[in-house]
N, C-alpha and C positions, 0 to 999 in steps of 0.2 A: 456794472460798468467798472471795469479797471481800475485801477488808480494811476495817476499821471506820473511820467516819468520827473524825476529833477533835474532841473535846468544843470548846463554845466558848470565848475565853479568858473571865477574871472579867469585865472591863470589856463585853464579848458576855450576861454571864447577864443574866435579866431576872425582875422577882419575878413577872410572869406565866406565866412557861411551866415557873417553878418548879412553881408553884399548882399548875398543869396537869398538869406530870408526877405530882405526890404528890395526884392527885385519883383517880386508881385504886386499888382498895383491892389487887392484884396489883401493882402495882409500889413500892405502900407498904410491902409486906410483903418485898419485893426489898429493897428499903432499909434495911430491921429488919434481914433478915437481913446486909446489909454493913458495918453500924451497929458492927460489932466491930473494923473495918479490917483484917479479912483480905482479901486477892485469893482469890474462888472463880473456878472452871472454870462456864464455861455449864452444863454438866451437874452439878454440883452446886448451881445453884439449884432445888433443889424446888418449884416452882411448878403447881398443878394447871389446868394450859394447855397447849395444843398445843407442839409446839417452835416453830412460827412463831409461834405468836400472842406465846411468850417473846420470840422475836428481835426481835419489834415494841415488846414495851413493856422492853427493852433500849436499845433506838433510841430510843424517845420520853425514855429518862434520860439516854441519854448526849447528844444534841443537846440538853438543859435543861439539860446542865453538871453533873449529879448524880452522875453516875457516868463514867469511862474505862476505855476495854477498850483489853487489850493483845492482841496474836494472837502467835502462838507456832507455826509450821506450818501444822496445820488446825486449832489449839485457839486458842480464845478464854479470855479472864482477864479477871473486872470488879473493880475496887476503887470507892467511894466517895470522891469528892474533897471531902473536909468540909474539911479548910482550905482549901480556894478557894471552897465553899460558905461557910465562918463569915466570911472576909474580905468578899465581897460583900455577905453579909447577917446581920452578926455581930447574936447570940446569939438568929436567929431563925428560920435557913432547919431548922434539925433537932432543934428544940425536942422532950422528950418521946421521942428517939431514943439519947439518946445512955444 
């Protein structure tokens, strides 16, 4: 398995590709569920999608800056990066989330 790309820095995020990412109703719910600031294991995101189709709309949060995954061997971990998220677009990027 690859290793995952790094999120962008804040000055990198853009409030378009944020849109973008939180315009799937499957990766908003990804979001819900990280909303609590735990780090889940790729396989504990329940999402009713293929595992690729998951690994893609992983990839579309983590390249918006929404989410960073850590790898660990063969295992992947995603947290929510809300303070890089509230800094770039304080008190609006996760409005309704928290």
């Amino acid at each position: 398995m690859p290793a995952p790309s790094s999120p962008p820095s804040q000055g990198e995020m853009t409030l378009p590709r944020l849109l973008g990412a939180f315009s799937d109703p499957t990766r908003l719910g990804i979001v819900r569920v990280l909303s609590d600031g735990a780090e889940r294991g790729w396989g504990q995101l329940r999402a009713p999608v293929a595992k690729s189709t998951l690994s893609h709309h992983l990839k579309v949060l983590r390249e918006a800056g929404v989410t960073r995954t850590r790898q660990d061997g063969t295992r992947c971990f995603v947290t929510l990066r809300r303070d890089s998220l509230d800094v770039r677009f304080p008190g609006q990027a996760l409005v309704g989330l928290r």
